[in-house]
N, C-alpha and C positions, 0 to 999 in steps of 0.2 A: 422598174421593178421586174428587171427582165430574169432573174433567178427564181429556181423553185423554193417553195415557200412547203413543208411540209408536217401534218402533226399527224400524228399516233396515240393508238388508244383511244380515241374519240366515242362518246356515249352522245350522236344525237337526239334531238329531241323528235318524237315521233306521232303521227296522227294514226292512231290504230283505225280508224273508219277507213284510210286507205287499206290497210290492210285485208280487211273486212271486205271491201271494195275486189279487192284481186282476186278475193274467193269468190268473187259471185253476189256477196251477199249486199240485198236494198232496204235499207231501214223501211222502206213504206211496205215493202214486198215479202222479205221473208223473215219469219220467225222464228229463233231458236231457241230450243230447252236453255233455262239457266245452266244446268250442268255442262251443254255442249259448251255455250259462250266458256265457261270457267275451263273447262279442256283448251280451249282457243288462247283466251291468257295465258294455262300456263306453259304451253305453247311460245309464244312471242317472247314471254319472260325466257325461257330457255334459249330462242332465239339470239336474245339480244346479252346473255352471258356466255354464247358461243361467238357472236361475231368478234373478232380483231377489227377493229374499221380503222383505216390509215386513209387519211386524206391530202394531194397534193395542189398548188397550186400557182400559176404567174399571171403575171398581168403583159401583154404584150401590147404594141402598139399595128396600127394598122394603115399599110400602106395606102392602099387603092383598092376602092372596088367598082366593079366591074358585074356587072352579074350576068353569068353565075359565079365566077371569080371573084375571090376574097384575097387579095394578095398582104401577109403581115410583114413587122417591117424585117423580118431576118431573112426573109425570101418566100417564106413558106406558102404553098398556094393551096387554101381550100374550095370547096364549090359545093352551090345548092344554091339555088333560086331564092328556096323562103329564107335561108339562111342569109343572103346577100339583104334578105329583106329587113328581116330581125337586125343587122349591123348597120343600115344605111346611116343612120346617125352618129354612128359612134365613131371614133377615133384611137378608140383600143379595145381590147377584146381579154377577156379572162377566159384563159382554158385552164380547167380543173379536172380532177377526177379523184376515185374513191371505189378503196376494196375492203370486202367484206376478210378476207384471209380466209387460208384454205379448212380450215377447223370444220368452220359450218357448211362446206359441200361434204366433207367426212363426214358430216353428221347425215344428210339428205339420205349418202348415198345409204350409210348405214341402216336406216331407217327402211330405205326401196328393197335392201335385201333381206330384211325382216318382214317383209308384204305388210307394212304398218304405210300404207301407202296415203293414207287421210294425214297422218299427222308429218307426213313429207312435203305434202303439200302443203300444210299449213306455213311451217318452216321453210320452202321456199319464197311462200307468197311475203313473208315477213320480215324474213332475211332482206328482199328486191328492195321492199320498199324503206326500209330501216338504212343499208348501203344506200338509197338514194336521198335520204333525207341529209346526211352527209356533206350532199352538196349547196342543200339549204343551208345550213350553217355555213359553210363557204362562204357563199352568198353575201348571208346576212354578216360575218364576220369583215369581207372584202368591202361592205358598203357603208360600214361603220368608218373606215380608215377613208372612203370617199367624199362622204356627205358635206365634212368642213372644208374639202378642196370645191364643194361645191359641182361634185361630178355624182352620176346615178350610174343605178347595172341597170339594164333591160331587165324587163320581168318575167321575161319566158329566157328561157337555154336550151339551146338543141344541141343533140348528141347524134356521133357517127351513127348513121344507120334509119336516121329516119325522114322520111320523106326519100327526095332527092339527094341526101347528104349523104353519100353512099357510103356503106360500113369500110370501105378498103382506107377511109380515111385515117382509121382508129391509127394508121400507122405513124401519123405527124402527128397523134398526140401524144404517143405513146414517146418519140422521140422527144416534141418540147418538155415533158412532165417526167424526163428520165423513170418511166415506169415503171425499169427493170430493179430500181431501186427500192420500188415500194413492192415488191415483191409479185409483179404482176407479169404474166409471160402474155406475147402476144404471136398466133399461131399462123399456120396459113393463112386459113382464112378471114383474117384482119379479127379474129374473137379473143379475148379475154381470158386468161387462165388467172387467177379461180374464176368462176363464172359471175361471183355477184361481183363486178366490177363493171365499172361505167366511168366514161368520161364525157366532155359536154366542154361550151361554151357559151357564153355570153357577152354581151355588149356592154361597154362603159363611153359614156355619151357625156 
């Protein structure tokens, strides 16, 4: 399934305590007015009728690893220690990813030149985590098409830029995931235009 696999329009399902989470806030620790919380909702609610979420994805096979060297089978070479670690078992690898569309940076920025700077933040923090739940469904959609071959995903996924998985990566994902197609530019700096965009992989074992 070495082709991109791609869907549009996606409404994932979402844990608002992450959200909540990104603001800061600890259910043991902080409390908020009813009326903030209902601000906060309808907040996310707006969020989540601004996001475009288009999600890509393939399943590729994996050569050799090596670690810190990941070598897949088209040639491609990635690196990261934990990442060599997270794939040792596996024999193929799912790289995915997932963009929010540029609407809802319109919206952020629109918001930061209104000095409505609380509810910018809301809306990024909800935006991040709503685009990455995106890949949850992936996930979970990729491992439904699995389970009767009798094959599993790894339970964690690491994405360019964390750890040792150095962000100049995003470049070969951006390549396998023809990302130019899902509307995502990728800049000098190996970053992501729009910004809520994320790519990531995983292991199939």
């Amino acid at each position: 399934m070495n082709d991109v696999k791609v869907m549009r329009s996606l409404k994932p399902v979402y844990n608002k305590a992450l959200i909540l989470s990104r603001l800061g806030y600890d259910k043991y620790r902080t409390t908020l007015p009813d009326k903030t919380m209902r601000e906060i909702e309808s907040l996310i609610k707006d969020t989540e009728n601004t996001l475009n979420i288009t999600a890509a994805y393939r399943i590729i096979g994996i050569k050799h690893i090596n670690s810190p060297q990941i070598i897949l089978e088209d040639g491609t070479t990635l690196s990261g220690k934990r990442l060599s670690k997270l794939l040792e078992n596996s024999r193929q690898a799912l790289i995915m990813g997932a963009t929010g569309g540029a609407k809802i940076m319109e919206l952020i920025a629109g918001l930061q030149e209104e000095g409505k700077m609380s509810e910018a933040v809301v809306i990024d923090a909800a935006a991040s985590e709503i685009t990455d739940s995106a890949l949850d469904f992936v996930m979970a959609m990729v491992e439904q098409y699995l389970r009767p071959k009798g094959k599993f995903l790894t339970k964690m996924r690491f994405s360019p830029g964390y750890g040792d998985f150095d962000i100049l990566q995003q470049k070969e994902f951006y390549r396998l995931l023809k990302a130019q197609d899902l509307g995502i530019i990728l800049n000098e700096a190996c970053l992501l235009i729009p910004e809520k965009s994320v790519f990531a992989i995983a292991g199939i074992c």
